[in-house]
N, C-alpha and C positions, 0 to 999 in steps of 0.2 A: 488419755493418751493411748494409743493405740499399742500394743510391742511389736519392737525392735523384729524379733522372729516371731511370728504365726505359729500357733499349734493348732495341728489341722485332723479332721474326721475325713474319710476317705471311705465310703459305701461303694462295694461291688461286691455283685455274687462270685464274680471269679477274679482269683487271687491262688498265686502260687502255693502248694503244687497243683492244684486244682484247676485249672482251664485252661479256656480252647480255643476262645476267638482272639478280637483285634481289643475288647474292653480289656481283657486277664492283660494281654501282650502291654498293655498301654500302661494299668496298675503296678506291671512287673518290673517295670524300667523308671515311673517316677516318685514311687515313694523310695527306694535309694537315693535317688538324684535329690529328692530335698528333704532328706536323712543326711547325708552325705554333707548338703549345705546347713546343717545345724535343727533343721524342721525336726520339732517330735511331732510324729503320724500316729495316729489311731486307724487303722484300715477295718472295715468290718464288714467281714464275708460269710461266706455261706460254707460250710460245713459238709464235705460233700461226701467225707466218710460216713456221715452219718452218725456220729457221736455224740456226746455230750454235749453243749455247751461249753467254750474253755476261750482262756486268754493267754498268749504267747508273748511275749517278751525279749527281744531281740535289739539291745542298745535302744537307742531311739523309735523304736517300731516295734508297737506293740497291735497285734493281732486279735480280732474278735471273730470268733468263729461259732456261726450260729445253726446248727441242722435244720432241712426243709427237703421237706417232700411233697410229692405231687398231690396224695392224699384225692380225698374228694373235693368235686369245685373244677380239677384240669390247672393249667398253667395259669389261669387269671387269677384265680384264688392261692395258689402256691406263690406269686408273684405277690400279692397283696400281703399276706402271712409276714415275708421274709420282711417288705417295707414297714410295718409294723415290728419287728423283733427289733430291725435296724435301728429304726425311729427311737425306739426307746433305750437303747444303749448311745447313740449320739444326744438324744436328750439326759439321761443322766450324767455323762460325758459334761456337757456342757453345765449343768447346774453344779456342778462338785468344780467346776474352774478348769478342766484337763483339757479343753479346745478352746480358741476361738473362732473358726470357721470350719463348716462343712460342707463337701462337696458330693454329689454325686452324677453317674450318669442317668442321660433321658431316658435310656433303655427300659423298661416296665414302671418307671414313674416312681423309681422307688425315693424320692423326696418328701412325696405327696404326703403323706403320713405323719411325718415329724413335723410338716411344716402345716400343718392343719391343728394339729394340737399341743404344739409349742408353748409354754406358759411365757419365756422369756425370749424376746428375738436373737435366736441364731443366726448372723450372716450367712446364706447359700447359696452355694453357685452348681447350676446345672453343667454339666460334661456335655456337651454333644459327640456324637457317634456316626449311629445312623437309629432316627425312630423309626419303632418297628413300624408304624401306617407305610414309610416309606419302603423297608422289608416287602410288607404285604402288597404292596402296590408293584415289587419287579420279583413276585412271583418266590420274593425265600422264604414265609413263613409257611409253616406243614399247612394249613386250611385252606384251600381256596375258596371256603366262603367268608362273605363277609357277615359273621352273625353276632348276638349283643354282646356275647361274651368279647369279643376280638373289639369291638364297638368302644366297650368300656374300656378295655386295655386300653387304648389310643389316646381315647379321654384322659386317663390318669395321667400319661403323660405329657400333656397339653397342660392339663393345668398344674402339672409342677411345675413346670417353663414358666406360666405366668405366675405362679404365685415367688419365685427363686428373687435373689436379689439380682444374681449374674446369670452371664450365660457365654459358656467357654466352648469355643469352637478351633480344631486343629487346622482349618485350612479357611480361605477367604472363601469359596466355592459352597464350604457348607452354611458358611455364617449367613452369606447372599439368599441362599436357599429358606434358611431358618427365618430369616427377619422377614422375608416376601410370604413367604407359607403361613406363618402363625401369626403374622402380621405386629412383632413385635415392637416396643417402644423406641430401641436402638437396638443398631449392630450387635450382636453378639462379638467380644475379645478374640481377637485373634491368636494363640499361642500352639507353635507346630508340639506333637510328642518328642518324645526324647528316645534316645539309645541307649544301649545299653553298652558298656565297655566293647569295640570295635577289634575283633583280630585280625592280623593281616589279613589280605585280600589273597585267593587264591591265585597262580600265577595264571596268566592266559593261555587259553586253548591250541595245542601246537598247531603248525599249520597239516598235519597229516590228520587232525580230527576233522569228521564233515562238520559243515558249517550248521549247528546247532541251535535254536530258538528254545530255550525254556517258558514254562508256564506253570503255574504256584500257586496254589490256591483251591479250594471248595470245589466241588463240578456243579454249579448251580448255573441257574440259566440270570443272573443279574449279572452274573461276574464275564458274561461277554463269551461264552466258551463256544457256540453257535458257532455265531461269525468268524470265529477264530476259526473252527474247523473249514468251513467255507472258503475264508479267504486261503488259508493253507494249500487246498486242493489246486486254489488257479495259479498260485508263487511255487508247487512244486512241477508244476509243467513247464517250467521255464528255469528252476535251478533242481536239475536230477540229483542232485546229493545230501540237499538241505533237509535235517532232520528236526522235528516237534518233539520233545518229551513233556508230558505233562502230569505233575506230580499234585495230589490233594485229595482228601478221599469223595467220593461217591457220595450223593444225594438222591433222594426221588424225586429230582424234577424234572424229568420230563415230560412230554405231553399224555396227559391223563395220569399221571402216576408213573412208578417204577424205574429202574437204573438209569441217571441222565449218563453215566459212562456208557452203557447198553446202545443207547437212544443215539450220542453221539458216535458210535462206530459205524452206525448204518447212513450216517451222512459221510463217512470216506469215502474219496472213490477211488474207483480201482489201484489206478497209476500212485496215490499216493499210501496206502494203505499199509505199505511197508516199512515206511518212515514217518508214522505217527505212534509214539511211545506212549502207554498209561503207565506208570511207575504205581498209584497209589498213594498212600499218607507215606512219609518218608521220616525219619528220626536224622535230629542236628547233622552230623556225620556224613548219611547220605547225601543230603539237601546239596553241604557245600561240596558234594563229590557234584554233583550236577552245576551247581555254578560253575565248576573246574573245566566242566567239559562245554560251557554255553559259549556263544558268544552275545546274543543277543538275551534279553529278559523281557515278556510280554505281560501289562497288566490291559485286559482289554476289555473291563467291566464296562457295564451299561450304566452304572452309578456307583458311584464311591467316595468315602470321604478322605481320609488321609491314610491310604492302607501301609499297613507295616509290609506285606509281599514288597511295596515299591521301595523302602525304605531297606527290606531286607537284599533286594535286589543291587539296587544301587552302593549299598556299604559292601559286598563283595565286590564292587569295581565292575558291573556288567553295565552293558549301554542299555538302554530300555526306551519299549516301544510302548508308548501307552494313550489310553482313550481320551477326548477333554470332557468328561463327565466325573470330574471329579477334583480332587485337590493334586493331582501327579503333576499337571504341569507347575503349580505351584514349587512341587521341592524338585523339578528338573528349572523353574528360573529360567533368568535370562542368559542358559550355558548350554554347550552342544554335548550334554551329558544323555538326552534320549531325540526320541519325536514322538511328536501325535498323531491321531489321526481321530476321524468321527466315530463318537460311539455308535455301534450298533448297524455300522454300512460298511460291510466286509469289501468291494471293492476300492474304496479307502483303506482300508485297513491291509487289502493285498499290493498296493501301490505303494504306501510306505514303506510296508517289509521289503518289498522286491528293490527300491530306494537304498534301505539301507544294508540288504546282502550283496547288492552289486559295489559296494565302500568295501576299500583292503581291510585286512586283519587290521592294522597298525591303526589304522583312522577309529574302526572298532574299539580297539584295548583301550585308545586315549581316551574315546567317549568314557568309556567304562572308570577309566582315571578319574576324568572329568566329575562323574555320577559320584563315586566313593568320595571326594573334595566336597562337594555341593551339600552329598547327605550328613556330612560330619560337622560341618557348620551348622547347618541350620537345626538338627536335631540334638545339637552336641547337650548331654545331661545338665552341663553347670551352667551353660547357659541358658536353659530351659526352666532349670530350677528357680535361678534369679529372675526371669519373667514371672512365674508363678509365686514367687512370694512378694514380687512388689503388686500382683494383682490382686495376689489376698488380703494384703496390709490396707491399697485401695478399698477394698470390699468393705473390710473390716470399718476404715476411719469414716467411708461412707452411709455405713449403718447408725454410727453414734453422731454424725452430724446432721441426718436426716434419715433420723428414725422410718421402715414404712411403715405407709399405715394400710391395712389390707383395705384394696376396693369392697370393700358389700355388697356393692350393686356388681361387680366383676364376679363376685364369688358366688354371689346369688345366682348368677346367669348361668354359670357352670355348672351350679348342681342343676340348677333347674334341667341345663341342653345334657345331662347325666342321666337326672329323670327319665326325660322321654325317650333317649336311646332305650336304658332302661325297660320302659312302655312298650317298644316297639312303637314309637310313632315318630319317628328321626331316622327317616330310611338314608338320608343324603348327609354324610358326616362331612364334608369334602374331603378326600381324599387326594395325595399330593397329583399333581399334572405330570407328565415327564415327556421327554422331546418327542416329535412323530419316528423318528428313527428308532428308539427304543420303543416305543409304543407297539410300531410292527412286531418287535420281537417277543414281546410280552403277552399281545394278541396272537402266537407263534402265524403271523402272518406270513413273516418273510423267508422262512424255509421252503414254505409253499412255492415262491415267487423265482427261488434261484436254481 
């Protein structure tokens, strides 16, 4: 018989106080949510102070906290290091009775390892995110070559996907993605993230504020920030008082290297140059001071999965304008809580906006209503929680009722097409496709064009 409650292993390198991105942000909000519903979690992270080895202890959540540095090798081999420490604390974990199921993200494949040299079958279930091939492919990993090192990375995480028992996806847009790309057996599960306890919303923007568009997030060129300045430029010759702030820090992605914030100032043009804000990385406090003064919220990536910006957006009660490349229209639903428009085609993108700053305040603030309702349902913690434990108990009674049995000949193939990357004789890994519209931008085609 399978139990009643799951106890569950939970691998990511980032894990509070320690991280940065949308995987920490995602760790930070559901081991609470199924701590809260009774789950005892084992989490095991990475150590970023660089200490000892140690284990934390917190009610039901207990912490594994493992040091890792870059050392020599570069990030393929610090990423293989960490899946190894990990591997081997969920594999003793599991042999001493203290789980029974483990999960991780696809992110550096850190599965691969435990689940390669497992003596006893641990049910696991892959996280999707976004995998880095797909990173590499809109330009956000630091190399723009494709060499073996990067090669193997991508491999790793392929074949933890195939070797996992599940595979959990926060929006239908990635799962469609994942099963068509990797050519999976079935659908990846469906289950949105969760929130974290919601504080009021800040009140809306008086009408003596100008009408304000915020932007949140990275300055990377996948996250759409291009088009966003572009289309900006032709929506501010038509409303003279609509103001951009854009909050997030600085990358070097722009073309050939160096400040994408540098790179995108010299795409303002004149007329609008006074009313596009950089703020920079921002701390809690300021962020919702900038809600406070939005009325609109912009996520305008070229790819994305279920990003917390839209989720943070929409629980302050802002209306939001975002791309369909991604899961956003998923948690805006069948409700006038935002709009889309085409990724990566700024004159889309400047018709919507112009669309929805020609709407009153009121129509605004409701949308924003609307948003805050929409994201509290579908992200709410305890209802998230109970999704994920009835999917682990699944996992779980589905591993004791049919055992798997690893393919040989699937796993042979793997190392084998590992090999040859390997060799240098597997130039062609395929690499994910992505629409012609974002393609232009990726190829910085269409700065050229406008």
């Amino acid at each position: 018989m399978s139990p009643r409650i799951p106890r569950v292993a939970i691998v990511s390198r980032e894990y509070p106080p320690f991280f940065g991105g949308g995987i920490g942000t995602y760790v930070r909000y559901i081991v609470p949510a199924l701590a809260q519903a009774g789950v005892r979690v084992h989490v095991v992270t990475q150590a970023y102070d660089r200490l000892r080895p140690r284990v934390e202890v917190d009610g039901l959540v207990t912490v594994h906290r493992v040091p890792m540095g870059l050392g020599k090798g570069g990030w393929t081999n610090a990423a293989l290091r960490f899946s190894m420490s990990a591997g081997r604390i969920v594999i003793a974990l599991h042999r001493s009775g203290q789980i029974d199921v483990a999960e991780y993200a696809e992110c550096e494949g850190a599965a691969l390892m435990p689940l390669l040299f497992q003596c006893h079958h641990l049910p696991t279930i892959v996280q999707l995110h976004t995998p880095s091939e797909q990173l590499f492919v809109l330009r956000s990993l630091s190399s723009p070559d494709l060499n073996t090192s990067l090669k193997v990375y991508f491999e790793t995480e392929r074949m933890a996907m195939r070797l996992a028992d599940e595979i959990l996806a926060p929006s239908q847009f990635i799962a469609s993605w994942a099963h068509d790309h990797y050519q999976l057996a079935q659908m990846p599960r469906v289950i949105p993230y969760a929130t974290g306890p919601l504080p009021p919303p800040p009140a809306p923007a008086p009408d003596t504020t100008p009408p304000t568009v915020f932007y949140a997030g990275r300055i990377e060129p996948r996250k759409g920030v291009e088009s966003l300045i572009l289309a900006f430029n032709r929506v501010a010759r038509e409303h003279p008082t609509v103001q951009l702030r854009i909050a997030g820090a600085d990358t070097s992605g722009a073309p050939g290297g160096g400040s994408m914030r540098a790179y995108l100032q010299t795409l303002i043009e004149p007329h609008a140059s006074s009313r596009v804000h950089f703020l920079g990385r921002l701390n809690h406090g300021a962020m919702r001071d900038e809600f406070a003064r939005s009325l609109i919220c912009i996520i305008p990536s070229l790819w994305e999965n279920f990003p917390n910006t839209c989720i943070e957006s929409m629980s302050n009660a802002r209306a939001v304008l975002v791309s369909d490349q991604g899961g956003m229209n998923e948690m805006v639903g069948q409700t006038d809580a935002g709009c889309s428009f085409t990724a990566g085609n700024p004159d889309d993108l400047a018709r919507v906006l112009r669309e929805m700053l020609d709407e009153s305040r009121d129509r605004l603030v409701e949308r924003g209503r609307i948003a805050r309702d929409r994201i509290q349902q579908l992200c709410d913690p305890e209802r998230v929680a109970a999704q994920r434990i009835e999917h682990y108990l699944n996992t779980i009674q589905n591993s004791i009722d049919r055992p798997v049995s690893r393919d040989r000949q699937a796993m042979l193939a793997s190392w084998s097409h590992l090999e040859s990357i390997c060799s240098g004789l597997d130039p062609d890994i395929g690499l994910p496709e992505v629409s012609e519209g974002v393609r232009r931008w990726v190829d910085r085609a269409e700065v050229s064009t406008c």
